[in-house]
C-alpha positions as CSV (number, residue, x, y, z in Angstrom):
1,X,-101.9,34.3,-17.2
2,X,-101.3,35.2,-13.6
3,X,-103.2,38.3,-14.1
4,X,-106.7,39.5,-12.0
5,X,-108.1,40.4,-15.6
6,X,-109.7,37.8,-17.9
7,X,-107.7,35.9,-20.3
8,X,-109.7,36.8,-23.3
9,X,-109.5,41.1,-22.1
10,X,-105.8,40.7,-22.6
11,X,-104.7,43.4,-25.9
12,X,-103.4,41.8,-28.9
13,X,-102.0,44.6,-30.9
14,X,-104.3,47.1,-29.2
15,X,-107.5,45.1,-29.3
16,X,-108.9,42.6,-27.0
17,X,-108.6,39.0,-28.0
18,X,-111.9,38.4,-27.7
19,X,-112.4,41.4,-29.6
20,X,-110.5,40.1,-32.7
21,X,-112.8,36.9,-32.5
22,X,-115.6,39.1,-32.7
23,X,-114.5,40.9,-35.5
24,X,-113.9,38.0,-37.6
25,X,-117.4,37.0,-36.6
26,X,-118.8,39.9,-37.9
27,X,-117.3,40.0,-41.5
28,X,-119.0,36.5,-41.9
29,X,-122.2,38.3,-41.6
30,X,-123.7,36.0,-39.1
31,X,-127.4,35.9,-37.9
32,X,-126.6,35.9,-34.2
33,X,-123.5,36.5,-32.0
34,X,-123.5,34.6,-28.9
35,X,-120.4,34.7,-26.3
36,X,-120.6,32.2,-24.0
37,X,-118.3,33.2,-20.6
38,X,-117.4,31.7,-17.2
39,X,-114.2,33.4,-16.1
40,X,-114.7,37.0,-15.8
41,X,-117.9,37.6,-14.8
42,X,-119.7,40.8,-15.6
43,X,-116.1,42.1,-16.8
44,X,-116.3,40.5,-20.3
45,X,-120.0,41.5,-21.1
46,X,-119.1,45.5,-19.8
47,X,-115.5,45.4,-22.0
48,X,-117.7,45.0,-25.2
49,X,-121.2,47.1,-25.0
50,X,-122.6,46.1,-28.3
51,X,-126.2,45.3,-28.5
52,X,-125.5,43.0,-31.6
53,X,-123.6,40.5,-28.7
54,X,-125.7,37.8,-26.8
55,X,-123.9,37.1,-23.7
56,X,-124.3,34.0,-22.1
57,X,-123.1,32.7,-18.3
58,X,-121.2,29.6,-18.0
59,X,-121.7,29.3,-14.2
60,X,-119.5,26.4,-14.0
61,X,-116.6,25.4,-16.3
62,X,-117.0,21.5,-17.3
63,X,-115.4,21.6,-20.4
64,X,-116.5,22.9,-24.1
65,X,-119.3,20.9,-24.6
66,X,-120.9,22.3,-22.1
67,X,-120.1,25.6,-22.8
68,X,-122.4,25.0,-25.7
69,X,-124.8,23.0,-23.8
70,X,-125.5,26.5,-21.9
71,X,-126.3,28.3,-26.0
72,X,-128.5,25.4,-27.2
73,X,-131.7,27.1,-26.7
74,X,-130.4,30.1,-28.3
75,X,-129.6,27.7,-31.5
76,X,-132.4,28.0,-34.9
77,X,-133.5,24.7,-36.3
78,X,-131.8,25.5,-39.3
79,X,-128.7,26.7,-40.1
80,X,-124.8,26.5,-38.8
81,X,-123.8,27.0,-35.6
82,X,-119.9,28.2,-36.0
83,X,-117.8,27.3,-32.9
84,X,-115.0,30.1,-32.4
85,X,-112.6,30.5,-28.9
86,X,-111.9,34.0,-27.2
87,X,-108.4,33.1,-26.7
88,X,-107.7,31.8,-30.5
89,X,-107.4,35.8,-31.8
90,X,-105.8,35.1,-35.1
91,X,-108.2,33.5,-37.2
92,X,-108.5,34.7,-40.7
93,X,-112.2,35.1,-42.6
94,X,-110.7,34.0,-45.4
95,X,-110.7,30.0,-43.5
96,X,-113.7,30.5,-41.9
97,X,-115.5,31.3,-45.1
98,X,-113.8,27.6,-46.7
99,X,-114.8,26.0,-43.0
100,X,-118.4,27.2,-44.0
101,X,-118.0,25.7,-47.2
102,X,-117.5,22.2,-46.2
103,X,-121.0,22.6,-44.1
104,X,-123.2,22.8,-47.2
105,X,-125.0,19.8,-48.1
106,X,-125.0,19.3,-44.3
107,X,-121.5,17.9,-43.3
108,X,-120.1,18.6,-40.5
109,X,-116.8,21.1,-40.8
110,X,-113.7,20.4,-38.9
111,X,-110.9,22.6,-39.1
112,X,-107.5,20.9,-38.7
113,X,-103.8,21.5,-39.3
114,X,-100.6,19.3,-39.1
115,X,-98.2,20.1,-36.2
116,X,-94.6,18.9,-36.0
117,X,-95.2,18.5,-32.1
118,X,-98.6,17.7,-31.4
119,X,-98.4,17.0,-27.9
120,X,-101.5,18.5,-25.9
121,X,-103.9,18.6,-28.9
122,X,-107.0,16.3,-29.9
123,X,-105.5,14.1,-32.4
124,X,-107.7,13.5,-35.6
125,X,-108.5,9.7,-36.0
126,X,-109.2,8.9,-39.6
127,X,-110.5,5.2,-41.2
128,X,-108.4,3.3,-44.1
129,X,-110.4,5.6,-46.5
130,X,-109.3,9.3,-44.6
131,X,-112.1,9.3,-43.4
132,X,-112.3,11.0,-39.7
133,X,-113.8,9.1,-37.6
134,X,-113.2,10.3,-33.7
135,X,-111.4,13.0,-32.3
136,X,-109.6,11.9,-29.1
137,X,-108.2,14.2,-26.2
138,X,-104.3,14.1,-25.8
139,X,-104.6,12.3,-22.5
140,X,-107.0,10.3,-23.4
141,X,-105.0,9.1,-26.4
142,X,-103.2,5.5,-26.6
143,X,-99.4,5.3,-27.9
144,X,-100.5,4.9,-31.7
145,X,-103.3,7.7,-31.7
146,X,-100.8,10.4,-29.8
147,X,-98.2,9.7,-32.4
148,X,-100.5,11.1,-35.1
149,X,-99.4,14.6,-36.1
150,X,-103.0,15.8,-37.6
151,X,-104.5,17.7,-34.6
152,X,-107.9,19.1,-33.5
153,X,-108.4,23.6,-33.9
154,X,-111.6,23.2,-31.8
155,X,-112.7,25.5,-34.4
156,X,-115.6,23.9,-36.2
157,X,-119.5,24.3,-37.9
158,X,-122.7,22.2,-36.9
159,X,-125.3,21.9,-38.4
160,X,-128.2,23.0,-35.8
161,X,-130.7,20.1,-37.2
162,X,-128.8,17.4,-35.0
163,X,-126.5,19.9,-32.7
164,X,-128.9,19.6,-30.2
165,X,-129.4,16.3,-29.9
166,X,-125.9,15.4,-30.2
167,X,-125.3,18.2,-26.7
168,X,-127.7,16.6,-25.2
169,X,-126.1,13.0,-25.3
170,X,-122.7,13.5,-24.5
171,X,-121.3,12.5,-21.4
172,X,-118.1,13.4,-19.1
173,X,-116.8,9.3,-18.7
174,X,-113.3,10.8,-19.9
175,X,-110.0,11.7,-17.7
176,X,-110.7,15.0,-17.1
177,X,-114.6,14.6,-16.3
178,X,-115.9,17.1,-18.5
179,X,-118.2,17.4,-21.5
180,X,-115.8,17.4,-24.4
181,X,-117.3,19.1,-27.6
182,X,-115.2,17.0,-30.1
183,X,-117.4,14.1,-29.0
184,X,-120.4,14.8,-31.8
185,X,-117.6,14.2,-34.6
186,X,-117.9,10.3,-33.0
187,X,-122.1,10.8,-33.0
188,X,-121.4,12.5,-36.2
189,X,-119.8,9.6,-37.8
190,X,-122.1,6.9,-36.3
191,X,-124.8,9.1,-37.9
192,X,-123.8,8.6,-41.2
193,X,-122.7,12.6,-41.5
194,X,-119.7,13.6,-43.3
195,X,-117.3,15.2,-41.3
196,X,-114.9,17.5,-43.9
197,X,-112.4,19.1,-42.9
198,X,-110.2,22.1,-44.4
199,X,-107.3,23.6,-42.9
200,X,-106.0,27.1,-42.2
201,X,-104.0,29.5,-45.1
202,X,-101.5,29.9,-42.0
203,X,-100.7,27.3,-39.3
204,X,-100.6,30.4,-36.5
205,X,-103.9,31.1,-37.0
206,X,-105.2,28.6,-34.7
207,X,-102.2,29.3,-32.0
208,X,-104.0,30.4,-29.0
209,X,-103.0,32.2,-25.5
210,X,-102.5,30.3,-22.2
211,X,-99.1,32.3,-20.8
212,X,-97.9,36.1,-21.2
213,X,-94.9,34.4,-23.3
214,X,-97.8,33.0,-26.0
215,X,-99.5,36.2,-26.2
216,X,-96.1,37.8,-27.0
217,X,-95.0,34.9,-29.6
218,X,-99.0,35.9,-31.4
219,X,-98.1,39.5,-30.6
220,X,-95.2,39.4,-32.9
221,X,-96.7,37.1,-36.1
222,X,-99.6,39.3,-36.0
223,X,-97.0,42.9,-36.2
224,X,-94.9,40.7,-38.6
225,X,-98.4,40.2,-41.1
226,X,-99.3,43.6,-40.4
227,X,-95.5,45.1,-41.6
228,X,-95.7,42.6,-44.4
229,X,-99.4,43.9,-45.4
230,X,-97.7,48.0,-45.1
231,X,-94.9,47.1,-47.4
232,X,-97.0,45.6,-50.0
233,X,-99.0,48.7,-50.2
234,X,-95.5,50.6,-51.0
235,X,-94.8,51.8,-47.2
236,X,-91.4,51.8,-46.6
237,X,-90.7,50.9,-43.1
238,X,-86.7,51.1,-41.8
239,X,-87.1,47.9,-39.9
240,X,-90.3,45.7,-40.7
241,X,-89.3,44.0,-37.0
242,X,-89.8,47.3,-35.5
243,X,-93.1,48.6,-36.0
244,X,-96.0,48.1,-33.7
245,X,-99.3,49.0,-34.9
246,X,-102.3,48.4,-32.2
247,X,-105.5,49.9,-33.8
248,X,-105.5,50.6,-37.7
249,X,-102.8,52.6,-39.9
250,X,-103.7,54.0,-42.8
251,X,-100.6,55.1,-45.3
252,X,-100.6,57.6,-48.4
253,X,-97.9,56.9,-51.0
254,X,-94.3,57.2,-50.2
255,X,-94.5,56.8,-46.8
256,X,-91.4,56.0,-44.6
257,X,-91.4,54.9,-41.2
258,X,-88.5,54.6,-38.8
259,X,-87.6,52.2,-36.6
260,X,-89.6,51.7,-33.4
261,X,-92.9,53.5,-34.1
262,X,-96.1,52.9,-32.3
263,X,-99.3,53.4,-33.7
264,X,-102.3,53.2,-31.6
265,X,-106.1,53.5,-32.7
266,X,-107.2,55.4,-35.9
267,X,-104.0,56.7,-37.6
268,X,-104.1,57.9,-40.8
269,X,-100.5,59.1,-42.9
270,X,-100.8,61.5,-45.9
271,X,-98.6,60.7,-49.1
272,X,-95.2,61.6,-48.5
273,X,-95.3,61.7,-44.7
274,X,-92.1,60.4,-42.5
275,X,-92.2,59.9,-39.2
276,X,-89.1,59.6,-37.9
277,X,-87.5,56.7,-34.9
278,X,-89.7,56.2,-31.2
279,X,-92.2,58.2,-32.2
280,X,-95.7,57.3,-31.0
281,X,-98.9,58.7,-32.7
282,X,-102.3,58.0,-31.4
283,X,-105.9,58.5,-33.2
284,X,-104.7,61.2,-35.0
285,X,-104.4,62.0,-38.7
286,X,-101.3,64.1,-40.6
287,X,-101.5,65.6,-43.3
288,X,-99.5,65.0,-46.6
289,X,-95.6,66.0,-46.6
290,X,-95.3,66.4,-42.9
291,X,-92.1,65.1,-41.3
292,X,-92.2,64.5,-37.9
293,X,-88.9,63.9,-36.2
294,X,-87.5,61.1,-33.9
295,X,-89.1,60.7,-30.0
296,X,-92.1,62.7,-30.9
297,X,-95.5,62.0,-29.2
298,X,-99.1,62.9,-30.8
299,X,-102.1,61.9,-29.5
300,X,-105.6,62.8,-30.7
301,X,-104.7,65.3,-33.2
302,X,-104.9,67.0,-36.7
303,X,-101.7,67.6,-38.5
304,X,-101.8,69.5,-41.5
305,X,-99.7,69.4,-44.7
306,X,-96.1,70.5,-44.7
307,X,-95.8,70.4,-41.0
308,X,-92.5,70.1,-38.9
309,X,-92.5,68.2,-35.7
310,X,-90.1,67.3,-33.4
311,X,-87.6,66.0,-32.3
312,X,-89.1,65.2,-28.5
313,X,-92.2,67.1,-29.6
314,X,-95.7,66.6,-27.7
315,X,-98.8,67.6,-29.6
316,X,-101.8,66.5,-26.8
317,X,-105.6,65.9,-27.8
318,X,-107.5,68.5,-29.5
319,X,-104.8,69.9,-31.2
320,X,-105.1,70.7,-34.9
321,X,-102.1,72.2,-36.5
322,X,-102.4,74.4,-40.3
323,X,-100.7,74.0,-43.2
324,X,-96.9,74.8,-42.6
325,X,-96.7,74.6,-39.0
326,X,-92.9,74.0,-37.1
327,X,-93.3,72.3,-34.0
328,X,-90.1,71.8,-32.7
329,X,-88.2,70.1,-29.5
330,X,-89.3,70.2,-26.0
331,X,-92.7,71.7,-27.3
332,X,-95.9,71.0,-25.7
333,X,-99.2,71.9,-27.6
334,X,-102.6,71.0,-26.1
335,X,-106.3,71.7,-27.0
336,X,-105.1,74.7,-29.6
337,X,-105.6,75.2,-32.9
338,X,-102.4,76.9,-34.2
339,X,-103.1,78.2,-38.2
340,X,-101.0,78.3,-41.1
341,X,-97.1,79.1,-41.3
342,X,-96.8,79.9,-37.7
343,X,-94.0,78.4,-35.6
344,X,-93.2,77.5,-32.1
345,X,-89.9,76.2,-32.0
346,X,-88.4,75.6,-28.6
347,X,-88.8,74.4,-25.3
348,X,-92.3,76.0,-24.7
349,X,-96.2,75.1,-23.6
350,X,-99.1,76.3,-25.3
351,X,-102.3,75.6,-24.0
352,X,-105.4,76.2,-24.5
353,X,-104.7,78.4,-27.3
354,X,-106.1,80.1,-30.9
355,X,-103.1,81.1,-32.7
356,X,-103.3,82.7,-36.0
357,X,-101.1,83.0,-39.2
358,X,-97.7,83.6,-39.5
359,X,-97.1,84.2,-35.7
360,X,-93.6,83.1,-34.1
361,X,-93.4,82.1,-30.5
362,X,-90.1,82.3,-29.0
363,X,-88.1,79.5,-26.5
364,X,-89.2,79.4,-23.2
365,X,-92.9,80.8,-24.2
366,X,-95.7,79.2,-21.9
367,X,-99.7,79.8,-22.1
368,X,-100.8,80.2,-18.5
369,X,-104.2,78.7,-18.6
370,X,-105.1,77.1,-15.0
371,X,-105.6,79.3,-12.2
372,X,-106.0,76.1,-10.3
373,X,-109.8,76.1,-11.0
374,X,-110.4,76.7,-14.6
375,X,-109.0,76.9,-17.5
376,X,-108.7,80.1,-20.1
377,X,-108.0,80.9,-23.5
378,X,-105.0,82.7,-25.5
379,X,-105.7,84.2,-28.3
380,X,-102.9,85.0,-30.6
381,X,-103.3,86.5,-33.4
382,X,-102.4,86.6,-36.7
383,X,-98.5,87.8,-37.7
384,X,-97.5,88.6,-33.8
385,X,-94.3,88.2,-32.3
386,X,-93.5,86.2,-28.9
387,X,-90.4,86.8,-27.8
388,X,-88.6,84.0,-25.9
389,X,-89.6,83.6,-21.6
390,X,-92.9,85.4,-22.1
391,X,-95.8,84.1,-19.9
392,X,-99.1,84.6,-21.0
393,X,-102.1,84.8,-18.4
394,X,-104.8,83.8,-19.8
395,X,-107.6,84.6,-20.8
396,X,-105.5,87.2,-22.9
397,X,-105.3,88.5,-26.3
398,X,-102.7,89.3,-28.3
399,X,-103.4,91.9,-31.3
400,X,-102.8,91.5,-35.3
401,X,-98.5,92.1,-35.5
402,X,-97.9,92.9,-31.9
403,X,-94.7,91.7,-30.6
404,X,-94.1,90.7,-27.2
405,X,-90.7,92.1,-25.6
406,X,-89.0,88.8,-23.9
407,X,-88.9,87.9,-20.7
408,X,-92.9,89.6,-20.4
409,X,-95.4,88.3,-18.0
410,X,-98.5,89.7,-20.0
411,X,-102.0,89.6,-18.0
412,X,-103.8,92.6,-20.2
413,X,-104.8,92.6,-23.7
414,X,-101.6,93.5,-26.0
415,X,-102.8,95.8,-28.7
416,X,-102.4,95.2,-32.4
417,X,-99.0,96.2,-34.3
418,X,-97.4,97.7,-31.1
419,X,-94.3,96.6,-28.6
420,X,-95.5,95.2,-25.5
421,X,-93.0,95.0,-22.4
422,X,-93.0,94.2,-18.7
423,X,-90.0,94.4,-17.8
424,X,-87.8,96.0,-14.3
425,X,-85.3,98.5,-15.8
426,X,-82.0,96.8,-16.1
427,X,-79.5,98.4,-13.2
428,X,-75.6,97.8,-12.6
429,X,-73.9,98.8,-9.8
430,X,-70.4,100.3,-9.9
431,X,-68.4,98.8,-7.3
432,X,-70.7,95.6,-6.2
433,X,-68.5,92.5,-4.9
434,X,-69.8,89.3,-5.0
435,X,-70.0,87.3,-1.5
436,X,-67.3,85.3,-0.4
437,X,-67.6,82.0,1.6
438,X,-66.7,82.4,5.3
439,X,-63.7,81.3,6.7
């Protein structure tokens, strides 16, 4: 990967890819999670604090079997031990539940697929009957056994009962001097244990990562699935190739969604929302019929029904808008709760702000709430009027239907229903030249 972080900490569609491993883990219901890690250190175990996780310290890498040499004592008696990989993100519950199938009257499960170029890959070795007998290593292969197309997932169940014993004999006589775990399908088979094997709905859900140009060919089948999934559910999305969802999107009826939208976290769409081209919206959750237009930005935030955003609009965290709110271009709101029907519609800031109903704030408004130590609070209420350029210095309050002259720099309370100025009295001067440049 080139990169100082661990391969498996690298975000598929927002998540780890570990953390999708885990995930799928968990929906199995599974008695015990244990990750075993070598690369990484103390990074892996800190990305994911979850007291349901056993970690486990690989202190040297020799290969997979050893990886799970380093769990054994960890392993019950009874049961299946299910062998997943941190960098192999995509695969689906639905496989794993038919994998676990296979494993119950105490076969061995092997999960397999058919590649047109299977260079690279374990190759599955099967007897006159189909019957696997071996899985051998692509370099370890002969002519015959690498032209088989049937290939190794390294994704497979054990049954506990002879896991450990089969760990503890294998051995590293192999070209890359390492404990391979595909060796107990061989002690498997000598055994007398069935070894049946299933294969995956979809042939990328065993791709895994070992280059930035993989994790951005997985990156794309997994936003393809995810715009197929929308589209089912009725979403209507302007270009299903242009849509990037990294967390969880949640859509009402009759949404639309333009092209080039990025959803990150917990986003949930009311019926009959748009959301117009480059927008971004992150952990936040809007309200049906709200349109928000192109190049708008939200981020933690409560949008609420009817709403007006954008275009180039930029609603920050702990912003919850009312019913009927306009939000329109080059508009900054942060931390405020702004209530029903009340619109702020040009090139202004408000910060730190309670702003009631039906209040209109003029172009060019801004909420002055840092005085480069803390921060303060507006309060406008409801039915005032902010005329454009006013600058509020906060903490202030503006009264029920006051209206603020434009162009005021307000630092005192404005009282209710009344005309607030603070303005120099406009002067011309008869006869005034304007400079010349020197000769």
């Amino acid at each position: 990967m080139h990169s100082d972080l661990p391969k498996v900490l690298h975000r598929l569609a927002g998540r780890p890819l570990l953390g999708h491993v885990i995930s799928a883990a968990r929906r199995l219901d599974p008695a015990r999670l244990l990750v075993v890690y070598g690369h990484g250190g103390e990074a892996l175990p800190d990305a994911f604090p979850d007291a349901g996780l056993s970690w486990i310290n690989q202190a040297q890498q020799l290969g997979t079997g050893h990886a799970l040499q380093q769990a054994a004592g960890e392993l019950d008696e009874n049961g299946v031990t299910l062998v997943l990989y941190g960098d192999v993100p995509l695969i689906s519950v639905e496989t794993l539940h038919a994998l676990l199938a296979a494993t119950e009257s105490g076969s061995v499960g092997l999960l397999t697929v058919v590649l047109p170029d299977p260079a690279g890959y374990g190759r599955i070795r099967r007897d006159a009957q189909g019957r696997v007998t071996a899985i051998v290593e692509h370099k370890d292969a002969d002519e015959a056994e690498r032209a088989i197309r049937e290939i190794n997932t390294g994704i497979m169940a054990l049954p506990n009962s002879r896991l450990k014993l089969w760990l503890a004999a294998l051995r590293n006589d192999n070209a890359q001097g390492e404990f391979y775990l595909t060796d107990v399908i061989a002690m498997a088979v000598a055994e007398g244990v069935d070894v049946s094997t299933c294969q995956p709905g979809r042939h990328w859900e065993v791709l895994g990562v070992n280059s930035a140009a993989q994790l951005a060919h997985l990156e794309r089948l997994l936003q393809h699935e995810i715009a197929s999934t929308l589209m089912e559910r009725g979403v209507r999305l302007a270009d299903p190739k242009r849509i990037d969802v990294r967390g969880e999107l949640t859509c009402g009826r009759d949404v639309s969604i333009d092209a080039n939208c990025i959803f990150e976290g917990d986003v949930v769409l009311g019926d009959n929302v748009s959301v117009g081209a480059n927008c971004v919206l992150r952990d936040t959750a809007v309200a049906a019929g709200t349109r928000i237009a192109p190049f708008s930005l939200i981020e933690e935030a409560r949008i609420g029904a009817g709403g007006r955003i954008g275009p180039f609009a930029r609603i920050r965290p702990g912003t919850a808008l009312a019913e009927d709110v306009h939000i329109g271009n080059f508009v900054e709101v942060k931390n405020s709760q702004v209530d029903r029907g009340s619109k702020i519609n040009h090139l202004s800031y408000v910060g730190d702000a309670t702003v009631g109903q039906r209040v209109n704030i003029g172009a060019g408004t801004i909420t002055c709430n840092y005085d480069g130590a803390n921060k303060h609070r507006t309060v406008i209420e409801d039915e005032a009027f902010i005329g454009s350029d006013t600058q509020l210095v906060a903490p202030v309050t503006v009264g029920r239907g006051a209206t603020i002259g434009a162009g005021a720099t307000i630092t005192r309370d404005a009282p209710a229903e009344q005309l607030t100025l603070s303005r120099a009295k406009q002067v011309s001067i008869p006869g005034w030249k304007r400079p010349t440049k020197g000769t």
